[in-house]
VMD Tcl script that builds the backbone (N, CA, C; Angstrom):
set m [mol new atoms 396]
animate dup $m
set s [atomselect $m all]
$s set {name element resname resid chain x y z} {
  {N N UNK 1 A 243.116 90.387 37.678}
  {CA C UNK 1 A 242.195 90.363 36.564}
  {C C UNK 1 A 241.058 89.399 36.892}
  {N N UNK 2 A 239.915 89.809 36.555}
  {CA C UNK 2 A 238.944 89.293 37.045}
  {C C UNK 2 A 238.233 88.822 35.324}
  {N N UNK 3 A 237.725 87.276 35.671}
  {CA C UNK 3 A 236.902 87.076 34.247}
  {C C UNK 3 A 235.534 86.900 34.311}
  {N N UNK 4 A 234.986 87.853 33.385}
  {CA C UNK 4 A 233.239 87.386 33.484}
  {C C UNK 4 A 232.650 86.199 32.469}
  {N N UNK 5 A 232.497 85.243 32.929}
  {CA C UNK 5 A 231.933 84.344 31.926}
  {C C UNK 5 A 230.003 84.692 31.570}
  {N N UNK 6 A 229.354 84.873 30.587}
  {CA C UNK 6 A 228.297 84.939 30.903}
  {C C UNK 6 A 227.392 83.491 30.546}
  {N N UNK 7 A 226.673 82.285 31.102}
  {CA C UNK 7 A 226.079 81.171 30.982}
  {C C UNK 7 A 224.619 81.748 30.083}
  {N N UNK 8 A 224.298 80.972 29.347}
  {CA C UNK 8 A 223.170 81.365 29.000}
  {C C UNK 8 A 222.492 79.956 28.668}
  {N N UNK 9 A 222.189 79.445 29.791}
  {CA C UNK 9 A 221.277 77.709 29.754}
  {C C UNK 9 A 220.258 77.735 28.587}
  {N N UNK 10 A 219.543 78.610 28.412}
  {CA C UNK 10 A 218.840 78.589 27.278}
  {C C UNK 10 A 218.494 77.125 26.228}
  {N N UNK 11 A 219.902 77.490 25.321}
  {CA C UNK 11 A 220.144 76.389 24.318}
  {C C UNK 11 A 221.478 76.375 23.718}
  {N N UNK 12 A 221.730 75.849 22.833}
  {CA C UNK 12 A 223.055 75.398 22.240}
  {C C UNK 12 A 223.289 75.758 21.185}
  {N N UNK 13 A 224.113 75.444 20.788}
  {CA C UNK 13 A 224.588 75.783 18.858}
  {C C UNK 13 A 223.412 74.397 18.146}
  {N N UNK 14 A 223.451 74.943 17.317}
  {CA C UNK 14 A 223.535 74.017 16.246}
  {C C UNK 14 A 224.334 73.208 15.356}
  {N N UNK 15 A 225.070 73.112 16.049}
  {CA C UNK 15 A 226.333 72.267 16.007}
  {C C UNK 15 A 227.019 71.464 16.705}
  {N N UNK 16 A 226.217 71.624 18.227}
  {CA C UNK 16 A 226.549 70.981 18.877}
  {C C UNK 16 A 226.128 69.617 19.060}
  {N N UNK 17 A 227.107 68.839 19.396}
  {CA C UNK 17 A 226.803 67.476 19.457}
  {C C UNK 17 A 225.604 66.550 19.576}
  {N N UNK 18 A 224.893 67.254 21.159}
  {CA C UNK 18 A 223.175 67.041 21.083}
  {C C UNK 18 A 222.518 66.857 19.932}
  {N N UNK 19 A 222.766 68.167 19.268}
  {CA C UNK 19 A 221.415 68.951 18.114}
  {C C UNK 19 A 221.642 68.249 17.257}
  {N N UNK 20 A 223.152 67.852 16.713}
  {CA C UNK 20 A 223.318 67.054 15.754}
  {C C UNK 20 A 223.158 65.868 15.511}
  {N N UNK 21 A 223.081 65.095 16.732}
  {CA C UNK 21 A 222.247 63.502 16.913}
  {C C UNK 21 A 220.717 63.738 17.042}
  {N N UNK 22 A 220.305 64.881 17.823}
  {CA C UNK 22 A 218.626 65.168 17.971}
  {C C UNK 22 A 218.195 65.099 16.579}
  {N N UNK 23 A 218.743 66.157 15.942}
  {CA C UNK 23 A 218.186 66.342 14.509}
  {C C UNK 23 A 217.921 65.040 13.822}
  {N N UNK 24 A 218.432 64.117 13.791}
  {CA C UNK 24 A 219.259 63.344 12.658}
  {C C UNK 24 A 217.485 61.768 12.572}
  {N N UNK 25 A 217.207 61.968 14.209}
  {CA C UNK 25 A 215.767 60.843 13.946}
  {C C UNK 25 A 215.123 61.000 15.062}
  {N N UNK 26 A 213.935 60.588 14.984}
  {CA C UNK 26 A 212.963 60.449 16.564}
  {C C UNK 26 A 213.649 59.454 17.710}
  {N N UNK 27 A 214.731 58.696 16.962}
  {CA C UNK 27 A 214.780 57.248 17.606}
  {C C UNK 27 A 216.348 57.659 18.165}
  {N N UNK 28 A 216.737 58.973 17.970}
  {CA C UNK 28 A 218.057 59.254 18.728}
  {C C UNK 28 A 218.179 59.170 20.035}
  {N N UNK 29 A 219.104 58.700 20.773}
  {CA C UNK 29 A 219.295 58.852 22.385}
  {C C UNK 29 A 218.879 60.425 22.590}
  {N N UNK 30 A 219.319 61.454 21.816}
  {CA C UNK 30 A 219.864 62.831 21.779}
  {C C UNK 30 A 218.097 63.431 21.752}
  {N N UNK 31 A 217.584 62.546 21.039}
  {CA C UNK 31 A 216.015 62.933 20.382}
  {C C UNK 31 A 215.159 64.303 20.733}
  {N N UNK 32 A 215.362 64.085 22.352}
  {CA C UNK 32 A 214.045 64.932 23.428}
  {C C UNK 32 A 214.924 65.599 24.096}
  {N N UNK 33 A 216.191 65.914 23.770}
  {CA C UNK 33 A 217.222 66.856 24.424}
  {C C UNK 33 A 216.839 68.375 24.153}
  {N N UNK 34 A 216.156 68.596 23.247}
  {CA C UNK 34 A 215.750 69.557 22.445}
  {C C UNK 34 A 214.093 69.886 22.195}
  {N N UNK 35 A 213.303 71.084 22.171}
  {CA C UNK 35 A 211.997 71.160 21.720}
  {C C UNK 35 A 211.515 70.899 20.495}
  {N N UNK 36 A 211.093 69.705 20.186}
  {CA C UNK 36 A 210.238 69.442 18.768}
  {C C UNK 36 A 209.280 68.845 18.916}
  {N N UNK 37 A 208.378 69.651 17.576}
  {CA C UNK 37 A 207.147 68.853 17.748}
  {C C UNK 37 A 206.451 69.314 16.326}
  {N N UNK 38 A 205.435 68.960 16.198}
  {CA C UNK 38 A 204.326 68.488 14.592}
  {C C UNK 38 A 203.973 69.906 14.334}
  {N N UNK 39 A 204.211 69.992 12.899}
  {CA C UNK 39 A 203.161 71.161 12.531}
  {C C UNK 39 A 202.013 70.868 11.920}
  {N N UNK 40 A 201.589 71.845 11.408}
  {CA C UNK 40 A 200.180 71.346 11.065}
  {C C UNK 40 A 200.548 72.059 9.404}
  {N N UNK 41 A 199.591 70.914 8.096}
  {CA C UNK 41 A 199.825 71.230 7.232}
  {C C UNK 41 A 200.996 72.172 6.434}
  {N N UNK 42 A 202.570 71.980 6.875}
  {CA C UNK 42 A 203.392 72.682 6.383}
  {C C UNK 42 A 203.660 74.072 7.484}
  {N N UNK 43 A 203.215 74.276 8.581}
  {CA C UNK 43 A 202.959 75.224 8.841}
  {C C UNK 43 A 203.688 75.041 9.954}
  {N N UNK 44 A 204.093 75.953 10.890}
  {CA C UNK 44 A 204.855 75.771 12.130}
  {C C UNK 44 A 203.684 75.422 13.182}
  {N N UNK 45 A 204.570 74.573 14.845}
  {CA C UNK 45 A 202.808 74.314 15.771}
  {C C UNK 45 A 201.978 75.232 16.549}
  {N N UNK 46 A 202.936 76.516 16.218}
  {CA C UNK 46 A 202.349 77.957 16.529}
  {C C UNK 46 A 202.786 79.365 16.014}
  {N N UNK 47 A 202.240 80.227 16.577}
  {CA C UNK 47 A 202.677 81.437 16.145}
  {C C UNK 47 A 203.863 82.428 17.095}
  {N N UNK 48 A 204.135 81.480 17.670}
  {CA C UNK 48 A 205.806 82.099 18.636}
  {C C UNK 48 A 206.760 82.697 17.704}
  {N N UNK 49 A 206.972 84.272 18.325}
  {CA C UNK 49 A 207.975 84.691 17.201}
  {C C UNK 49 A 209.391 84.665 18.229}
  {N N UNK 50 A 210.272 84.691 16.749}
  {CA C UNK 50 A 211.861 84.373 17.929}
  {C C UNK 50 A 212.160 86.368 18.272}
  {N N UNK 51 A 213.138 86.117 19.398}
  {CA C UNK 51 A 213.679 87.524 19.424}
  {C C UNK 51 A 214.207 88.269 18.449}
  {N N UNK 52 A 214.412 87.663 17.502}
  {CA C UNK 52 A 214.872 88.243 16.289}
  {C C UNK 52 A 214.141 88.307 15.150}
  {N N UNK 53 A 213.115 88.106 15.455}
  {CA C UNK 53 A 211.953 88.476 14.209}
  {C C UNK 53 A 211.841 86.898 13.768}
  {N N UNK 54 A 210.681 87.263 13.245}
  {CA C UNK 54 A 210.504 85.453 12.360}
  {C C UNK 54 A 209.784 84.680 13.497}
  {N N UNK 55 A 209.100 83.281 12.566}
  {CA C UNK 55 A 208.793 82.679 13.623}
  {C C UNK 55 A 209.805 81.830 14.588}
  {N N UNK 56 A 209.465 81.847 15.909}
  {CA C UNK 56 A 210.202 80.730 16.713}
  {C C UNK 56 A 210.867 79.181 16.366}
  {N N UNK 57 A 210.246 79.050 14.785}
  {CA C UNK 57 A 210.247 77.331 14.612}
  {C C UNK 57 A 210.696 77.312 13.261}
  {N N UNK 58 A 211.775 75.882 13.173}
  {CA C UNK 58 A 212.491 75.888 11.746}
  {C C UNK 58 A 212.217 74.754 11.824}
  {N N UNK 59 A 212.163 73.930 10.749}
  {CA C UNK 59 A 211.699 72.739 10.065}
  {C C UNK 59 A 212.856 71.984 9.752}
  {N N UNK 60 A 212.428 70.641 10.596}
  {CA C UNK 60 A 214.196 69.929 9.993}
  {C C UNK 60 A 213.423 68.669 9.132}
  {N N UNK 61 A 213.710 68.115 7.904}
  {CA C UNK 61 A 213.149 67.757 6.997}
  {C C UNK 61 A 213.109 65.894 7.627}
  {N N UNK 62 A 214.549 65.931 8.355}
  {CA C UNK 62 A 215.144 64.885 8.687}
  {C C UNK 62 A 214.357 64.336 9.747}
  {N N UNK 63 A 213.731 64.814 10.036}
  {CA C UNK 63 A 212.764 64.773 11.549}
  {C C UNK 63 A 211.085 64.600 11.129}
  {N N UNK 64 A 210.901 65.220 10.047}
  {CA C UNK 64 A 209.447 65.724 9.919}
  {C C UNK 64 A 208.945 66.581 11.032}
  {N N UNK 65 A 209.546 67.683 11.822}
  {CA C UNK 65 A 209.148 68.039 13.128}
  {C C UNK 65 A 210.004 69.590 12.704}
  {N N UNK 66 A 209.490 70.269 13.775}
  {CA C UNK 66 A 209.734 71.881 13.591}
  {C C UNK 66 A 210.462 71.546 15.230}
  {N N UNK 67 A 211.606 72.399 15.270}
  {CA C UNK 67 A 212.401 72.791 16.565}
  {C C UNK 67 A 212.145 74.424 17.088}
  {N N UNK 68 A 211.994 74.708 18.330}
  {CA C UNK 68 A 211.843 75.738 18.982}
  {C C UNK 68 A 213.288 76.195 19.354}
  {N N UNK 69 A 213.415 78.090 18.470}
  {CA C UNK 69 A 214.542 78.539 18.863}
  {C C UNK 69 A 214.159 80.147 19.285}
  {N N UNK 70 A 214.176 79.937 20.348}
  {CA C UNK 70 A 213.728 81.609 21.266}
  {C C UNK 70 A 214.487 82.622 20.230}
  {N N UNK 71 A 215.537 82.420 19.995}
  {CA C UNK 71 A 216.978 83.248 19.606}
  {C C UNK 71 A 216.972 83.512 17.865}
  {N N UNK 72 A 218.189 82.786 17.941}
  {CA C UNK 72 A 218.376 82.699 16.033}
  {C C UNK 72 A 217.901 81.098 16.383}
  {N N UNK 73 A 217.932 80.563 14.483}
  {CA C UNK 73 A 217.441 79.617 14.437}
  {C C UNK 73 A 218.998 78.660 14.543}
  {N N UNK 74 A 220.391 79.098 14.847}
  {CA C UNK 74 A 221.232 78.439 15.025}
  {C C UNK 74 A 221.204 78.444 16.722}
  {N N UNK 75 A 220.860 78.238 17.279}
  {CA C UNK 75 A 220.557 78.232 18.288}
  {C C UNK 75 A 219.074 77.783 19.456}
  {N N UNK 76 A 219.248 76.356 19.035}
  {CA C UNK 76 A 217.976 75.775 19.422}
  {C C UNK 76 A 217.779 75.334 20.633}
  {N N UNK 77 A 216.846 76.078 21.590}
  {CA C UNK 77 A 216.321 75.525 22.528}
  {C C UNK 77 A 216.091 74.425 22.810}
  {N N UNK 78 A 216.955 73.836 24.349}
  {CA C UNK 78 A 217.124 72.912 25.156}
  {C C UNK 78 A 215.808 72.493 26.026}
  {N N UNK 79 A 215.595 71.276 26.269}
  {CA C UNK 79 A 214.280 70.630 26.856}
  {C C UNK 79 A 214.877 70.293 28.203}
  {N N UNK 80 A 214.139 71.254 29.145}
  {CA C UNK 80 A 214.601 70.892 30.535}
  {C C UNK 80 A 212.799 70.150 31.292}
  {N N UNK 81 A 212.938 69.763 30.336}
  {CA C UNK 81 A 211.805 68.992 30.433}
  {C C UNK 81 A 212.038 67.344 30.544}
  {N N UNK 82 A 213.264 67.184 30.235}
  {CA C UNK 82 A 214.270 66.105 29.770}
  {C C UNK 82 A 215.086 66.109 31.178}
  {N N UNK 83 A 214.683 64.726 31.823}
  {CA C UNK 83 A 216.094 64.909 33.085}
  {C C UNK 83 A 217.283 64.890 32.807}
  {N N UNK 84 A 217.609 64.413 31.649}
  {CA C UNK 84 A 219.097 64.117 31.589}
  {C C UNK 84 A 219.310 65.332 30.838}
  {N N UNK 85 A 218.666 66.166 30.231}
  {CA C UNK 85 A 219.407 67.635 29.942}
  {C C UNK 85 A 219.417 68.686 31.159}
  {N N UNK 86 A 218.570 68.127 32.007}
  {CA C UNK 86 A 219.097 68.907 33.833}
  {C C UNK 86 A 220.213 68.144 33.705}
  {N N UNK 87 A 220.142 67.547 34.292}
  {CA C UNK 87 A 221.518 66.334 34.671}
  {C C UNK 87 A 223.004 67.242 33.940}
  {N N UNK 88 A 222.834 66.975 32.562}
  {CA C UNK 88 A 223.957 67.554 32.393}
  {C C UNK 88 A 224.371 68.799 32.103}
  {N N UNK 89 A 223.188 69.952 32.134}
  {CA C UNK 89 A 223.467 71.437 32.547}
  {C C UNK 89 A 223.746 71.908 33.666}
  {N N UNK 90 A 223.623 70.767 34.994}
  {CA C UNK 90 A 224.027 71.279 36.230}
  {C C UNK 90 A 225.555 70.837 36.286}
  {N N UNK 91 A 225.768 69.625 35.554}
  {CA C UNK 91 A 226.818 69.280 35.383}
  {C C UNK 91 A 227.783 70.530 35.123}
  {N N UNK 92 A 227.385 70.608 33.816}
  {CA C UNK 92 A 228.247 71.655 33.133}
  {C C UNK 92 A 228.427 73.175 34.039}
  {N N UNK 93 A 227.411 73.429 34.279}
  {CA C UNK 93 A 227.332 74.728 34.765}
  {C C UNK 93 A 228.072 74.548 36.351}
  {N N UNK 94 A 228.021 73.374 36.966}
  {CA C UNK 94 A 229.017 73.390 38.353}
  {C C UNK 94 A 230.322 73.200 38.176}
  {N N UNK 95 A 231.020 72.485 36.959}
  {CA C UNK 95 A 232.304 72.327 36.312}
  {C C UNK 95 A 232.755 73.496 36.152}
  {N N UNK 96 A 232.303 74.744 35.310}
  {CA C UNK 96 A 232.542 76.025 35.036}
  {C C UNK 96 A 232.668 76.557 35.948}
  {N N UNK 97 A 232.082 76.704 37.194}
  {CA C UNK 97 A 231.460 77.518 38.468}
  {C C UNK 97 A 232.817 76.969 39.298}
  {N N UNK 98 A 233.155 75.934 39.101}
  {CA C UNK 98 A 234.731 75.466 39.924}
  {C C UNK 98 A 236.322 75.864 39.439}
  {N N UNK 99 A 235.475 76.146 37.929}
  {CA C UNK 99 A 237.007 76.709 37.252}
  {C C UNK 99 A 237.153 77.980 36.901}
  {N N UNK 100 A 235.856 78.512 36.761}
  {CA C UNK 100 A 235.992 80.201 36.421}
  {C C UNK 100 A 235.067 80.869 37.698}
  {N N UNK 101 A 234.128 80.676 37.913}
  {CA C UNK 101 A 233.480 80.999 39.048}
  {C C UNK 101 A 232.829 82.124 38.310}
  {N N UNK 102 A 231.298 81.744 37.419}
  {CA C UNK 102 A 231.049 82.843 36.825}
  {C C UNK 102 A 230.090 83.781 37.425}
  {N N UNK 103 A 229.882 85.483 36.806}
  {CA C UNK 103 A 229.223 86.108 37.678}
  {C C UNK 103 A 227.875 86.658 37.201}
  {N N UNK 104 A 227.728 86.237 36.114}
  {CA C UNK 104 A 226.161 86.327 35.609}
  {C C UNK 104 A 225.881 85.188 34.390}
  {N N UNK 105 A 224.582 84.871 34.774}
  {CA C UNK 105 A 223.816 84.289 34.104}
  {C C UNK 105 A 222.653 84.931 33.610}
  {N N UNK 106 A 223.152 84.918 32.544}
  {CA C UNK 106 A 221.294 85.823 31.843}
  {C C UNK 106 A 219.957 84.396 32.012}
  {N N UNK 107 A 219.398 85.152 32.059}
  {CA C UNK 107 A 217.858 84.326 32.057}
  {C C UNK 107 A 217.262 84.664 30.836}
  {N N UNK 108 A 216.988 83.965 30.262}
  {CA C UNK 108 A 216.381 84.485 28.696}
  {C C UNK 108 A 214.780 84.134 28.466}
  {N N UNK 109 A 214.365 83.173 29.558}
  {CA C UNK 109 A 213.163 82.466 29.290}
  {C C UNK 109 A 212.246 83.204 30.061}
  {N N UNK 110 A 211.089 83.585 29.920}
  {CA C UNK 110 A 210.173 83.671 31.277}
  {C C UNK 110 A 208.973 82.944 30.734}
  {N N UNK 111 A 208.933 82.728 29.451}
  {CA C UNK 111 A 207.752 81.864 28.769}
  {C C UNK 111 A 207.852 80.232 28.962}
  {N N UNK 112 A 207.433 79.539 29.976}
  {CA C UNK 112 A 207.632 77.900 30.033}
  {C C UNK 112 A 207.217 77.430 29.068}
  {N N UNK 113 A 208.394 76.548 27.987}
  {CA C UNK 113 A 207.618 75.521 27.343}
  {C C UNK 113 A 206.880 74.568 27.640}
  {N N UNK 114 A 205.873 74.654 27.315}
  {CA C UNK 114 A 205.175 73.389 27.666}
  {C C UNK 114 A 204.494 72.609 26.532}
  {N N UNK 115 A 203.478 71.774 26.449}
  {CA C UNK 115 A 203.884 70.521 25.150}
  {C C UNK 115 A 202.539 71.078 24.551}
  {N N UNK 116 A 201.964 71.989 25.271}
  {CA C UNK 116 A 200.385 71.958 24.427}
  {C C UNK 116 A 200.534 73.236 23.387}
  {N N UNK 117 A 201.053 72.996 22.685}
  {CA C UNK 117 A 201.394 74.434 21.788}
  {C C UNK 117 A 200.596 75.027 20.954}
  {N N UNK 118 A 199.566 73.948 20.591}
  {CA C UNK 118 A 198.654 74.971 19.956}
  {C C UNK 118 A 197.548 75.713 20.736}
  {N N UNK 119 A 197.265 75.156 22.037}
  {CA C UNK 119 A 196.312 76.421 22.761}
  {C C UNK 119 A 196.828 77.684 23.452}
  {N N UNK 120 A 198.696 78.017 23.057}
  {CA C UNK 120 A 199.093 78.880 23.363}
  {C C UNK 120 A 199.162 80.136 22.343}
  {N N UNK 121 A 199.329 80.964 22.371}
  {CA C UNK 121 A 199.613 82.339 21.477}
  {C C UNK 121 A 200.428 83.477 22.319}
  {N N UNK 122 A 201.665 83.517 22.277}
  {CA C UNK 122 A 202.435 84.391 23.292}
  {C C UNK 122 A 203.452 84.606 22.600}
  {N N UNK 123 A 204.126 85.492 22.570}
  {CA C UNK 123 A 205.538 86.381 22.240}
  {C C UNK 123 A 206.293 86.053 23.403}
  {N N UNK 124 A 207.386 85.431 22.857}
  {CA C UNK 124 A 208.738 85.364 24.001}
  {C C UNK 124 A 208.574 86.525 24.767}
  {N N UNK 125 A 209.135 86.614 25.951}
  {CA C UNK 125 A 209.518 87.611 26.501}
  {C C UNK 125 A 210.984 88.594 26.138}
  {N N UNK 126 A 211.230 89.294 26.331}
  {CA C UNK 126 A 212.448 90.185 26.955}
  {C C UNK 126 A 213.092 89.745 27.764}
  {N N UNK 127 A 214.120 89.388 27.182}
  {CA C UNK 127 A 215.306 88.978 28.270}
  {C C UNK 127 A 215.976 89.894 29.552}
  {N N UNK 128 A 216.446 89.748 30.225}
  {CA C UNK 128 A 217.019 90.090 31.221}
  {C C UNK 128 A 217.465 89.689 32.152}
  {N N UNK 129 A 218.971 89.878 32.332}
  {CA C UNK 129 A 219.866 89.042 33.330}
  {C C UNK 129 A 220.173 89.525 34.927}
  {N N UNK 130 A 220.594 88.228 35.229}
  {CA C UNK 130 A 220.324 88.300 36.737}
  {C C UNK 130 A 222.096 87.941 37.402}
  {N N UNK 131 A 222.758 88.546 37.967}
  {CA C UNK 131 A 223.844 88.152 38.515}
  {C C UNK 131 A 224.037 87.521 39.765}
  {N N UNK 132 A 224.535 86.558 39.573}
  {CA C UNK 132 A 225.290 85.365 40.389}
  {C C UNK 132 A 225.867 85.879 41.773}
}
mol reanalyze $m
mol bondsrecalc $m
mol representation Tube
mol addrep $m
């Protein structure tokens, strides 16, 4: 029996440990583990829609800041913009790779975040995965 794990680096729950210290202040260790940033007058910092309709960005009150979620909004995009969220996705992902040895990883991103968000205007891409 053979097991397929599928990785999807993307982002995390919203529940997960990160998101739940990120969320919580600017001044979290967890803070920049995650994409946030300012909207303008009530408004999200662009017009990115998620794969699932809607815009890309949910508002955490706790933050004053809107988070970027490609996906659903339980599922918020990770800042690999952040060394220590490389750090510990290679982590993770070589731990797995020693115990299950997985055989695809979807790629979900082809749009780079980058920090200047309001001179962008782009629709996520279409996902499509790539095997290991």
């Amino acid at each position: 029996m053979h097991l397929i794990l599928e990785l999807v680096p993307n982002h995390s729950s919203d529940q997960h440990e990160w998101f739940m210290e990120s969320r919580l202040s600017k001044d979290s260790p967890f803070s920049d583990y995650y994409i946030w940033a300012d909207g303008d007058n009530g408004e999200p910092p662009n017009n990115w829609i998620s794969m699932y309709g809607g815009s890309a960005w949910t508002y955490m009150s706790a933050r004053n800041q809107w988070y970027l979620h490609t996906f659903s909004e339980n599922e918020p995009d990770l800042n690999y913009r952040n060394p220590m969220v490389e750090k510990e996705m290679t982590v993770s992902m070589n731990t797995v790779s020693i115990s299950v040895r997985p055989t695809l990883i979807s790629v979900k991103i082809l749009c780079y975040k980058i920090p200047w968000w309001k001179r962008l205007s782009c629709r996520l891409p279409i996902s499509y995965s790539a095997s290991k």
